[in-house]
N, C-alpha and C positions, 0 to 999 in steps of 0.2 A: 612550784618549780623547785627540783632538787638542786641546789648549787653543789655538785662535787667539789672540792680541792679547789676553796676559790682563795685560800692565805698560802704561805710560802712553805708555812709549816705543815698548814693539812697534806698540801702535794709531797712535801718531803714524806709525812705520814702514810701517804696515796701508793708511792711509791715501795717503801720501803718494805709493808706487808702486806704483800696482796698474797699470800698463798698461808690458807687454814693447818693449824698443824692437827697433828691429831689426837693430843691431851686436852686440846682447849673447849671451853664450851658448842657445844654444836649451833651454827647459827642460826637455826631454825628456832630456836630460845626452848630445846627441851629440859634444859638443865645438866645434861647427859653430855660425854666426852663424845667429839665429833668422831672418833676411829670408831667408837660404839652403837651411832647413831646413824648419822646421814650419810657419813662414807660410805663408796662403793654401790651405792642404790642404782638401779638401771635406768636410763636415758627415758623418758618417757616421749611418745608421740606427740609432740606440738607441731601448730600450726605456723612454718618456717616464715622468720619477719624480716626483713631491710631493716626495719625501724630502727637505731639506735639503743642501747640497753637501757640510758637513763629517759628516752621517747618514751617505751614501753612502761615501765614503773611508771612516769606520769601520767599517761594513760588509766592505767590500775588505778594510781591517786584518783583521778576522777570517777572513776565507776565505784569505787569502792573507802569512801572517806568513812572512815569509822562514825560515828556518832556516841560520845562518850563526854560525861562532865570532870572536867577539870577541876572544880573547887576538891579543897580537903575533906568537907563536910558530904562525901559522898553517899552515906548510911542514911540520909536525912534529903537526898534529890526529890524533886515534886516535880510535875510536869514532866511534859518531852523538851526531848534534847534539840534545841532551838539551834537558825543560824545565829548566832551573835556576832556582834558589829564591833572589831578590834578598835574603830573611832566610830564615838557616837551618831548616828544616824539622825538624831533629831538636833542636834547640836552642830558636830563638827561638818557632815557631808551634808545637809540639810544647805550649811551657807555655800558651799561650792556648785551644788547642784544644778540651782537655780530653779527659776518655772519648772524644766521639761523636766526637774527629777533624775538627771544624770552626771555620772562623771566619768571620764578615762582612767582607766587604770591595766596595769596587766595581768591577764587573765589567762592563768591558769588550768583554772576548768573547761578552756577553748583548746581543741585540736591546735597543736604547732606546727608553723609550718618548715619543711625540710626543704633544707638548700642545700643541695649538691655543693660540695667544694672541690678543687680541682686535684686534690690529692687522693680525692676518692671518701673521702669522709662524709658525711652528711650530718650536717649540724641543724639542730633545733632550734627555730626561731618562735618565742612567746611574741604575739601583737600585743600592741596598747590597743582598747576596743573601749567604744560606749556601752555602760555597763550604769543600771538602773540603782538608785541610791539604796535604794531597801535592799541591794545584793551586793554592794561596794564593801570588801573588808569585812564579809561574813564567812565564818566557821561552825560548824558544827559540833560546838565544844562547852556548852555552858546548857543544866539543865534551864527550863525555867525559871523556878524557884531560885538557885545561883546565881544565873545572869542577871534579876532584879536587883538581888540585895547586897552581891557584891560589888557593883558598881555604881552602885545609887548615888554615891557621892559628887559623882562627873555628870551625870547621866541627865535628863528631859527633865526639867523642873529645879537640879540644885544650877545653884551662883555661879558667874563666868568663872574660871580659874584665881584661883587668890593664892600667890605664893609664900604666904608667911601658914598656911594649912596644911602640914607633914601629911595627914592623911590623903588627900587631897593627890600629896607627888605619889607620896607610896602606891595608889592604885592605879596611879599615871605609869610608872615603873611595874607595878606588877605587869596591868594588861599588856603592855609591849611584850613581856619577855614569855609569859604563858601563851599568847596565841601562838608563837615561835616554838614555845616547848612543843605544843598540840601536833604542828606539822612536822618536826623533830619525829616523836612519838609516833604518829602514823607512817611516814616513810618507812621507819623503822618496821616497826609489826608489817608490812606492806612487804617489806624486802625478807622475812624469816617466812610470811608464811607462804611466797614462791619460792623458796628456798627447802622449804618442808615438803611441797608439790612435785618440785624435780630438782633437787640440788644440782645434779649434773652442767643443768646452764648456766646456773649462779658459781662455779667454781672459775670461770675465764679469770684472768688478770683485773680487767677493769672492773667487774662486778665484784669481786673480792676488796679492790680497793674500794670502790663503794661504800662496802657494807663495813669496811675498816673506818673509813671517817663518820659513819651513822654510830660506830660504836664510841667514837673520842667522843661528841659530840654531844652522846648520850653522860656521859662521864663528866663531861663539864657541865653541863646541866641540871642535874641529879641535885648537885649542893646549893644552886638557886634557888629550886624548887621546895628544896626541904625546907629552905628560910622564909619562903614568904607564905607555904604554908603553914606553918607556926606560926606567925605572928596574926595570919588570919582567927585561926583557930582561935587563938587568944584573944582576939579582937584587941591588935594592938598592931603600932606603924612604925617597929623601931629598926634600925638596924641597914637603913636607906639611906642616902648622900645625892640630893639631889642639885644640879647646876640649873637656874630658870631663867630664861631669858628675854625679857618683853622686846618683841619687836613692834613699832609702833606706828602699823598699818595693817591692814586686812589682809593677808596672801592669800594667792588662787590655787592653793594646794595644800597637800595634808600627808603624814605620815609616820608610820612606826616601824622598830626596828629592834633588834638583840644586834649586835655587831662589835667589834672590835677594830676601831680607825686606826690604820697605818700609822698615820702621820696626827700633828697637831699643827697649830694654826701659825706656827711658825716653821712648819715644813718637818720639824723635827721627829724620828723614830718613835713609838709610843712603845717601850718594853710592857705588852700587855701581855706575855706568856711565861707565867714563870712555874720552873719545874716542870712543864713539859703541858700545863693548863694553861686554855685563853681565856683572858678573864675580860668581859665584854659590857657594853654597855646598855642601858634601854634608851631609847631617843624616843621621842614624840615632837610630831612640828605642828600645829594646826591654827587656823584662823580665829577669832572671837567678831563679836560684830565690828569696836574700834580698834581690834588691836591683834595680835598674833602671839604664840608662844613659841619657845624651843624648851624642852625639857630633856635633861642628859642625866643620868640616872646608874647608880652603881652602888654593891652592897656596901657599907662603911669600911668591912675589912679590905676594899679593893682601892679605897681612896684612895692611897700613896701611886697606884697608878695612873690615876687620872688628876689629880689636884694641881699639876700644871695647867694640862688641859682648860679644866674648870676656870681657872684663873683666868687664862685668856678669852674666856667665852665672855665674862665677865667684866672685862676691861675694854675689850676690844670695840670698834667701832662699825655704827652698823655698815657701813661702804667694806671694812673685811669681814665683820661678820655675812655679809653677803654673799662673798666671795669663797669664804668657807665651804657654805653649805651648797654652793652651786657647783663647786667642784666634787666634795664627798660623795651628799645624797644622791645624787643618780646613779652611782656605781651602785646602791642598794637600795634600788629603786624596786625591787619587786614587791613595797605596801605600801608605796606613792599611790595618790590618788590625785588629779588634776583635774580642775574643771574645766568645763569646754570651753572656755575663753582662752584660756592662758594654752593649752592643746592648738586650737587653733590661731592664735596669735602665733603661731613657730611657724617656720614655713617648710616644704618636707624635709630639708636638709637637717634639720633643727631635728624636725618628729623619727627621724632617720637614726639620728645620732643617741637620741635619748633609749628610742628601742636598740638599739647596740649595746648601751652602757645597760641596759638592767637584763640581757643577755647572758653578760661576760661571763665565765667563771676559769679555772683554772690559770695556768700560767699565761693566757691573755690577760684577764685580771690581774694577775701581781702587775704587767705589766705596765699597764694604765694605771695601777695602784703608785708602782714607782714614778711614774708619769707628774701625776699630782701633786707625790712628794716634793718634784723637781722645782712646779710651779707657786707653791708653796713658800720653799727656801727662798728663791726668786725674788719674790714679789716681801719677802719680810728685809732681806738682803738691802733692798732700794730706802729704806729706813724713811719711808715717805707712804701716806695712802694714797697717793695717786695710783698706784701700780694697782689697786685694789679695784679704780673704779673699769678699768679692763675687762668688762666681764669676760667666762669662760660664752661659751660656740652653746650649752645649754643654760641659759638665764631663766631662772624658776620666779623670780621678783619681775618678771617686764608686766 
């Protein structure tokens, strides 16, 4: 699912350039100045849609997932290019699954369905759907050969999580942020080369802005990837900053993420955007047989932005640590995974609410973002943890 303009700043971004000029590179990624290239090309005959523009792209996402490996060592790929499992399949989804082999999650690769709104808009709604373990959190992104050896470390056969193993966080941190780059990277290539087919439909306002946060997005990305494919190369884990968190029960749910939190666990602003870059985190939450983790994950040069944060992950108690993550993670819920227990323990209002929140984007988003921060400040304000044991309307711990 493409999240357009779901931070404050993207929509400002969203907003502010949506129209191509015509020295800049053409977005069809020829290399060549747009006045030279794709301007002016004629309207070609398509088959006229209702759908929504970012419906349609997702659509395309699903017919058309690239299949390509991600590791650096690409001159050396063996095998085909396999779905890989962003959480381990034998390990993390294996204990939520249970007997039947499944879990909920939302699914992407399922037709969305379109709700009329009464302004005339039709909005895209992803379901949460039972969806088979061996398909839960796979991409089409690691050859064989890669997917074995770069994560053998986490993988069916190594030791539960052991937090004093830098290598260990570091590919806890890579995989989060690489499967994110993957869909980054295809959206992208996805959006230039209908853009190269008939540019004329991709010039509207919104698709322009679109393809304007595909570009930030790629730009923030770019110096991630350069770092952790170096240090692969080298066969080395430096250069990471990881926050770990033992929780100390089994949760019925699992997930990862690249994102940048509004807010910290005191309600407070996180200045994660500086000079005009979001500098973002990797998270990992997943279960072990006695116990669970949280893993928060950031390059070292990024520390000074999150080392409060951190602080409070680490201090904090688990009645707010709770609290934290029941508020945060469902806004970015789209690599949650829940097992059918805790799914069906909510009752619909609950499974209501949860598919709303991994919905959201745009300035609905900020708003609920702002929302959180409110409850946040709130509840640290009351200088007591009782306020904490209030859970939110989606409790992921029941």
């Amino acid at each position: 699912m493409i999240k357009v303009a779901g931070t404050l700043k993207e929509i400002k971004y969203f907003w502010k350039n949506r129209k191509i000029k015509d020295n800049e590179s053409c977005p069809c990624g020829s290399g060549v100045e747009f006045v030279s290239c794709c301007k002016g090309k004629p309207l070609k005959a398509i088959n006229k849609s209702t759908k929504p523009a970012d419906v349609q792209i997702m659509e395309k996402m699903r017919s058309k997932m690239k299949r390509c490996c991600m590791h650096p060592d690409q001159a050396n790929c063996k095998g085909k290019i396999k779905g890989a499992h962003a959480l381990q399949n034998n390990k993390i989804i294996s204990l939520l699954a249970g007997s039947e082999r499944h879990v909920y999650m939302l699914n992407a690769k399922k037709k969305p369905l379109l709700i009329p709104m009464p302004n005339g808009e039709t909005i895209p709604i992803v379901e949460l759907s039972k969806t088979s373990a061996n398909d839960a959190t796979t991409e089409t992104c690691f050859c064989d050969l890669h997917d074995n050896i770069a994560f053998a470390v986490i993988e069916k056969g190594a030791p539960d999580f052991d937090e004093t193993s830098e290598q260990m966080k570091f590919i806890y941190a890579y995989k989060a942020f690489i499967f994110e780059y993957y869909k980054q990277k295809i959206a992208f290539d996805i959006f230039r080369d209908n853009f190269k087919e008939n540019p004329a439909i991709f010039l509207s306002l919104n698709m322009v802005g679109m393809y304007r946060i595909l570009q930030l997005k790629e730009q923030e990305f770019k110096p991630i990837k350069s770092h952790f494919d170096e240090q692969i190369m080298a066969g080395t884990f430096d250069g990471v900053v990881t926050c770990a968190i033992k929780i100390p029960e089994q949760i019925r749910f699992a997930g990862y993420a690249y994102i940048a939190p509004d807010y910290d666990m005191n309600g407070k602003k996180i200045m994660h955007t500086v000079k005009g870059i979001m500098h973002r985190l990797a998270i990992t939450i997943f279960p072990e047989v006695n116990q669970s983790w949280l893993l928060v994950s950031c390059l070292k040069s990024e520390q000074f932005i999150y080392e409060k944060l951190f602080q409070q992950l680490k201090t904090a108690s688990l009645t707010k640590l709770k609290f934290y993550i029941n508020l945060v993670l469902p806004l970015y819920s789209e690599n949650m995974v829940l097992s059918t227990e805790l799914w069906e323990s909510w009752d619909d209002e609950v499974q209501m609410a949860y598919t709303y929140y991994a919905n959201l984007k745009g300035k609905d988003a900020v708003v609920i973002g702002k929302g959180i921060g409110f409850r946040l400040k709130n509840a640290f304000h009351q200088k007591s943890d009782d306020a904490y044991y209030n859970s939110p309307k989606i409790n992921l711990f029941v």
